[in-house]
C-alpha positions in Angstrom: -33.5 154.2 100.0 -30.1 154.7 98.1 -27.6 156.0 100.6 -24.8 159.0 99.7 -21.8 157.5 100.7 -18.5 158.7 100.0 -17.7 158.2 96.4 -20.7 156.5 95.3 -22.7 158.6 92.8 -26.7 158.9 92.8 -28.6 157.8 89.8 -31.1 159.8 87.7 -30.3 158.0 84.8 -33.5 156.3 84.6 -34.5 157.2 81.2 -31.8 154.4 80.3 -32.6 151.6 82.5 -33.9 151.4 86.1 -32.8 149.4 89.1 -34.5 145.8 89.4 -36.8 146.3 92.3 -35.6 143.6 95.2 -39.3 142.1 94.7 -39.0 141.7 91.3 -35.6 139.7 91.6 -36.8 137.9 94.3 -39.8 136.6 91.8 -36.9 135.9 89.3 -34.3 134.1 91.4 -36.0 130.3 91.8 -36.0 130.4 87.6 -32.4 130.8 87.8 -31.6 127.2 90.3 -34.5 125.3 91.2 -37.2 125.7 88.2 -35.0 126.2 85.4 -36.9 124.0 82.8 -37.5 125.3 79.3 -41.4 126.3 78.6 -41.2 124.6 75.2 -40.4 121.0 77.0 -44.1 119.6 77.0 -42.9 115.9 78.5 -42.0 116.8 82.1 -42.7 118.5 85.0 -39.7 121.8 84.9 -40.9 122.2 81.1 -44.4 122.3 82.7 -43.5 124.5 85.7 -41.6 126.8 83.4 -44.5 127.4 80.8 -46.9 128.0 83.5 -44.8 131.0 85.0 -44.6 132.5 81.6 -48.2 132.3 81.1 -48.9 134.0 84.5 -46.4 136.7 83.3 -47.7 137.0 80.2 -51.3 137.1 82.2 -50.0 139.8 84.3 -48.9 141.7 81.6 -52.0 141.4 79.2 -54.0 142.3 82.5 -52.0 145.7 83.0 -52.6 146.4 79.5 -55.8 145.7 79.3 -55.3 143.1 76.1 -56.0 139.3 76.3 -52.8 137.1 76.6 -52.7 135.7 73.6 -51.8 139.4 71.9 -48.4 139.5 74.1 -45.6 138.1 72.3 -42.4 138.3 74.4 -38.7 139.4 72.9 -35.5 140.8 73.8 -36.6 144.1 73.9 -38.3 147.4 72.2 -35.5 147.8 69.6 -36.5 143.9 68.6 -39.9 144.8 69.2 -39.9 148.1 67.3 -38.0 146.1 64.6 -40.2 143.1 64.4 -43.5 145.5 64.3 -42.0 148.2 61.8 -40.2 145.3 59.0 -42.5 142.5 60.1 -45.9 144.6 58.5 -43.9 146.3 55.6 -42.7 143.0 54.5 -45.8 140.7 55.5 -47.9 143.3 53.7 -47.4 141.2 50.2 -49.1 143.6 47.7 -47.2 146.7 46.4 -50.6 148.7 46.8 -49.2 150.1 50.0 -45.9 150.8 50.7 -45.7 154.0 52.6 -44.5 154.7 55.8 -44.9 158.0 58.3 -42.7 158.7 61.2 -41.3 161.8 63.3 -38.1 163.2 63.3 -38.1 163.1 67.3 -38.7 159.4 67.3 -35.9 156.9 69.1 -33.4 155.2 67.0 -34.9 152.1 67.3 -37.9 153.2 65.2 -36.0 155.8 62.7 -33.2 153.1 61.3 -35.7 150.2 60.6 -37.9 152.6 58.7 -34.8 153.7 56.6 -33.7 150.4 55.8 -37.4 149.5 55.0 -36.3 152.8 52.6 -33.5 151.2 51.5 -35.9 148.3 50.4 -38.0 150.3 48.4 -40.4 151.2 50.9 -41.8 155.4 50.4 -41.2 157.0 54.1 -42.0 160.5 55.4 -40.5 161.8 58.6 -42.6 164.3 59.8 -41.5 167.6 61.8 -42.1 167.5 65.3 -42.9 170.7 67.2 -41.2 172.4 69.4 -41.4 170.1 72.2 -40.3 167.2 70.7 -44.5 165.7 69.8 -46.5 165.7 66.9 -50.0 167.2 66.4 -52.5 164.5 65.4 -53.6 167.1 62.3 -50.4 166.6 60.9 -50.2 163.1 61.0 -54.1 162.5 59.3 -52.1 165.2 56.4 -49.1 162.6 55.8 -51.6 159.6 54.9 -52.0 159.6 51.9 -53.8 156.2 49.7 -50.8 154.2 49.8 -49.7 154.3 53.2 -49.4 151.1 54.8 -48.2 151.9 58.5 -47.5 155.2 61.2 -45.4 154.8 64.0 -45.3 157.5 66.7 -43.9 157.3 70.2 -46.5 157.3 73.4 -43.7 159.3 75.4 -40.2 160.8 73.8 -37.1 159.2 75.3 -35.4 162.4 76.1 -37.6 165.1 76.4 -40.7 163.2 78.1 -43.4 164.8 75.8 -46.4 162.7 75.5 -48.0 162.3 71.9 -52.1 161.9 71.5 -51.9 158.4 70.7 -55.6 158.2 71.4 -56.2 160.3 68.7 -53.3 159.1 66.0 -54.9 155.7 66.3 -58.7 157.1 65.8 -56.7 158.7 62.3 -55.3 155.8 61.2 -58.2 153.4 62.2 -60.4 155.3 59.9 -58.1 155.3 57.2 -57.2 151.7 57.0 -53.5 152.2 58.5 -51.8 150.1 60.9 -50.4 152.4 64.1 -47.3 151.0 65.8 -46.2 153.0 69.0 -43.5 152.7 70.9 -44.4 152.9 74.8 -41.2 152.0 76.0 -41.1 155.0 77.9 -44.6 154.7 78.6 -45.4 151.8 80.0 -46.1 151.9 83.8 -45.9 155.5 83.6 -49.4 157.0 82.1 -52.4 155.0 81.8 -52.7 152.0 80.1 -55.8 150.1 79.1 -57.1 152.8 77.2 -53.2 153.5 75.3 -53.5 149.5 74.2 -57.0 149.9 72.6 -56.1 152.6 70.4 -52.9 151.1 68.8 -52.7 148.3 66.7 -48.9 147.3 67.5 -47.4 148.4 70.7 -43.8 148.0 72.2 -42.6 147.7 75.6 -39.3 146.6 77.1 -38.9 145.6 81.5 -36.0 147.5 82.2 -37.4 151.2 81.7 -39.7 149.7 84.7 -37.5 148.1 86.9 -37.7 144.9 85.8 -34.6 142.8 84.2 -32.8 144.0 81.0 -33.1 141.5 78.0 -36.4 141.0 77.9 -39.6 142.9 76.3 -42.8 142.3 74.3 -44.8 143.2 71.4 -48.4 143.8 71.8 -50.2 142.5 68.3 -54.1 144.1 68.2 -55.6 141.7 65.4 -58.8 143.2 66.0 -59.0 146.4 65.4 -58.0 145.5 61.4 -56.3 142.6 59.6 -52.5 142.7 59.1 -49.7 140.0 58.7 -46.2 140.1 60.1 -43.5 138.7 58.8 -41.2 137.1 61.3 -37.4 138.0 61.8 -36.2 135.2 63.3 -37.4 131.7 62.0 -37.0 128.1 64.2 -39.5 126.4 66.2 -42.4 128.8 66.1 -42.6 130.1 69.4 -44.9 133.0 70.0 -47.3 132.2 67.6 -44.8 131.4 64.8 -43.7 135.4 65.6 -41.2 135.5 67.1 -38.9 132.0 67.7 -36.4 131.0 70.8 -36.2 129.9 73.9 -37.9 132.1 76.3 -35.5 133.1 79.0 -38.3 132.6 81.5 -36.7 134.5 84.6 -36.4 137.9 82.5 -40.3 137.0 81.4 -41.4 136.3 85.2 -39.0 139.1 86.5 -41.3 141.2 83.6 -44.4 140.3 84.6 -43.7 141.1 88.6 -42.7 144.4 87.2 -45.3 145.7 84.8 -48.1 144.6 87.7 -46.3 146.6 90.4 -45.4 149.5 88.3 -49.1 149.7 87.0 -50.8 149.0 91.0 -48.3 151.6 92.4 -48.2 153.6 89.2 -51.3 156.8 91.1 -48.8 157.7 94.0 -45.8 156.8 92.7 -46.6 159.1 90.0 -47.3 161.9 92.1 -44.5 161.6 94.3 -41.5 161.1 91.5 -43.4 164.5 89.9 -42.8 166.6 93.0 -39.1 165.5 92.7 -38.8 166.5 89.2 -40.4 169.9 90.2 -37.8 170.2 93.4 -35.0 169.0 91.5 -36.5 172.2 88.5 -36.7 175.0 90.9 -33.6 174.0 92.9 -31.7 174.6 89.4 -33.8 177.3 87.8 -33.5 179.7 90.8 -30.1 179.4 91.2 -28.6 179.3 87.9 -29.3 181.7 85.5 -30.0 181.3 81.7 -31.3 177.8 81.6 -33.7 176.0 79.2 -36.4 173.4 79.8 -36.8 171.2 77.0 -40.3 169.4 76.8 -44.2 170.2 76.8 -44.6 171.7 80.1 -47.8 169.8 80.7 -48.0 166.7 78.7 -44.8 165.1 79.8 -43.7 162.3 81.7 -43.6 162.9 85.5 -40.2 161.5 86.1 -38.7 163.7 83.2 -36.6 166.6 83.1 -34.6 168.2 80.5 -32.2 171.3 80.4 -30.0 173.2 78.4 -27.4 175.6 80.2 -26.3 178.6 78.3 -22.8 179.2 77.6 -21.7 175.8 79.0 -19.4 172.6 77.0 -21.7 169.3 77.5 -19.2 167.4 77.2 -17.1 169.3 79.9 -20.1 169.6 82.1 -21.2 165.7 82.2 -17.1 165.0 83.2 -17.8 167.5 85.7 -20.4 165.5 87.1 -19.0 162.4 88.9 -21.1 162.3 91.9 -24.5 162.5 89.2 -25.1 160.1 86.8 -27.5 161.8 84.3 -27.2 161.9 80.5 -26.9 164.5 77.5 -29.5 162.3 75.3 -29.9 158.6 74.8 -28.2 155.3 76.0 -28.8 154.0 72.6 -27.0 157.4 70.8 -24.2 157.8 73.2 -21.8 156.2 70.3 -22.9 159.0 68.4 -20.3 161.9 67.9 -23.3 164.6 67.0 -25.5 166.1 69.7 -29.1 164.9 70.1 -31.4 164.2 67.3 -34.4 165.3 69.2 -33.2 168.2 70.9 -31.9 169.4 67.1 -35.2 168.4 65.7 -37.2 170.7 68.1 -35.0 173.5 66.8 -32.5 174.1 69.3 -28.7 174.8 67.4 -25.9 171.9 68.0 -24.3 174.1 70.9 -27.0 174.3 72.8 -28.1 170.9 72.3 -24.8 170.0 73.3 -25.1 171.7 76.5 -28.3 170.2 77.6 -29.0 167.3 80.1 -31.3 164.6 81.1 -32.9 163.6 84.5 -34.6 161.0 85.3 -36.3 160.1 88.4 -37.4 156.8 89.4 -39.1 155.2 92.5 -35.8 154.9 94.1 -35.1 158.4 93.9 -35.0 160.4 97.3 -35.5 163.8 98.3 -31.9 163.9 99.4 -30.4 163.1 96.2 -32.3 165.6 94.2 -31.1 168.3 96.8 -27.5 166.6 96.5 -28.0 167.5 92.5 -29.0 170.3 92.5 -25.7 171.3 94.9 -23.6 169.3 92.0 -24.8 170.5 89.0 -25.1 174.2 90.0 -21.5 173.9 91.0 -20.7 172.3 88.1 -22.3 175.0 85.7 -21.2 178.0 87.7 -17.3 176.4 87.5 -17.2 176.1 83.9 -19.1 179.5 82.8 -15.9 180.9 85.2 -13.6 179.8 81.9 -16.6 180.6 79.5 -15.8 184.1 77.2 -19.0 184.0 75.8 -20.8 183.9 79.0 -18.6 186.7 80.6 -18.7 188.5 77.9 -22.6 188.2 77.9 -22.7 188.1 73.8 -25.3 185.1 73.7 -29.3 185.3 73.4 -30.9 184.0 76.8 -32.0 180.0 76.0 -36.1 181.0 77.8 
């Protein structure tokens, strides 16, 4: 349990990274002193230590997915693994037959700038619409394939909104038209079920610190057999992970990994239900006592540990200073250097201002009952100070956000 002492804030930031869970470091920590061989060293017994934990994580990881070992390829992350997936096919693909590439507009960063410099490189891309909360309808993918497209790449769970896309459904589309799907789960993963995501997909991307495992590390899920594709590599030297992806595994982040994924997955039923009674605590405690605010996100098919708001009449940049005691966020980690308000948000149709004035919560399994009611006190005294110096708010000239 986190405790509220003076001057330390509470976290419901986890939609950027989570806490390592003391089990998981515990796993980690004799990879750091005692077993610190390198996996690749086949002559002696740490190199032989070494590549048998990464096989057991990458066992324990195939085994929460629901995919044999040999499909997990470790990397640094999902931005590599979005990366390696997304310019790995377009440039392994060879013949100039198929060069088109579909995508949403409410997709991370990490999936929308390799597909434009794979435009850059000659590659035809359509971004898609999304709705208006943040998905895409499966009808409107099957429309954008057309007889040259080569690969679609929609997200299992948005990043800042939480809505959850029909990835079963995508992948039936693009199985029966000969298209490769990519998604990526980063959000996903330990969060919704799993076995049945990983069949549908033929490339998938996950990264351990969205479930409280270690930052730095992540992996790419390669599904040769639904249909034959190549990937290109990115990184060439020594021909690690089946000649994918080359380096030195770091193999406490992969054992630290593996611990994670198997505990988020086993505790994944109740943990699930109670982080979504927070979210709908930490909802109604806002809702009821501040007027004129937006929730942002399918109100069904969304992540349970999600929650995303716009306040009326209110700076977001003012209102996140306001919040010292509350670390939350106004969009992405990997936007913040970003002077314009959120892609997604803007995407879904809401104007800059109100994007702006918008933020997100996320709840974790280190999040208490306490802290939500400790938020809600902080964020509704927040909103009510600044609408005090707000003209457009006392003057009442705005359209409600509902």
């Amino acid at each position: 349990m986190n405790d509220r002492r003076p001057g330390k804030p509470i976290y419901l930031d986890n939609h950027a990274t989570t806490r390592v869970d003391p089990r998981v470091l515990e796993a980690m920590l004799p990879f750091f002193s005692d077993l610190y061989g390198n996996a690749a060293s086949a002559g002696h017994a740490f190199g032989w230590a070494a590549a048998d934990a990464v096989a057991q994580a990458r066992s324990q990881i195939a085994a929460s997915l629901g995919v044999e070992s040999r499909d997990v390829i470790f990397t640094s992350g999902a931005t590599e693994s979005n990366n390696l997936a997304l310019k790995g096919v377009a440039r392994g693909a060879g013949s100039k037959v198929r060069t088109h590439l579909v995508t949403v507009a409410s997709e991370h960063r990490a999936v929308l700038d390799p597909i434009r410099q794979l435009g850059r490189e000659g590659h035809a891309v359509t971004v898609l619409p999304c709705d208006e909360y943040g998905g895409i309808d499966p009808s409107r993918v099957a429309e954008a394939i057309r007889d040259d497209t080569l690969l679609v790449s929609i997200m299992a769970a948005n990043n800042e909104v939480g809505t959850l896309n029909d990835v079963d459904a995508i992948g039936a589309i693009c199985l029966s038209r000969g298209v490769v799907f990519h998604t990526d789960a980063a959000q996903a993963v330990g969060k919704i079920p799993l076995p049945e995501l990983a069949q549908h997909v033929d490339l998938l991307s996950l990264t351990a610190h969205k479930f409280h495992g270690p930052k730095g590390v992540g992996a790419l899920y390669v599904n040769r057999s639904r249909q034959p594709f190549r990937i290109q590599p990115l990184v060439d030297g020594g021909g690690h992970e089946r000649r994918l992806r080359s380096g030195t595994l770091p193999v406490p982040l992969v054992v630290g990994m593996g611990v994670a994924l198997d505990l988020a997955v086993r505790e994944r039923p109740g943990e699930s239900a109670r982080v979504l009674e927070l979210r709908e605590r930490l909802c109604a405690g806002l809702c009821e006592r501040i007027p004129a605010v937006r929730v942002n996100g399918h109100p069904l098919r969304r992540l349970p540990g999600n929650l995303n708001l716009s306040f009326r009449d209110v700076d977001g940049g003012a209102l996140l200073m306001s919040l010292r005691d509350v670390a939350v966020s106004s969009g992405s980690a990997c936007s913040s250097a970003e002077p314009e308000p959120s892609h997604v948000l803007t995407a879904m149709g809401l104007d800059e201002e109100t994007a702006r004035a918008s933020l997100r919560f996320g709840i974790s399994r280190f999040t208490t009952a306490e802290e939500i009611d400790f938020a809600v006190e902080a964020v509704t005294a927040a909103v009510q100070g600044l609408r005090q110096h707000s003209i457009a708010w006392k003057s009442g000239v705005t359209n409600d956000l509902t």
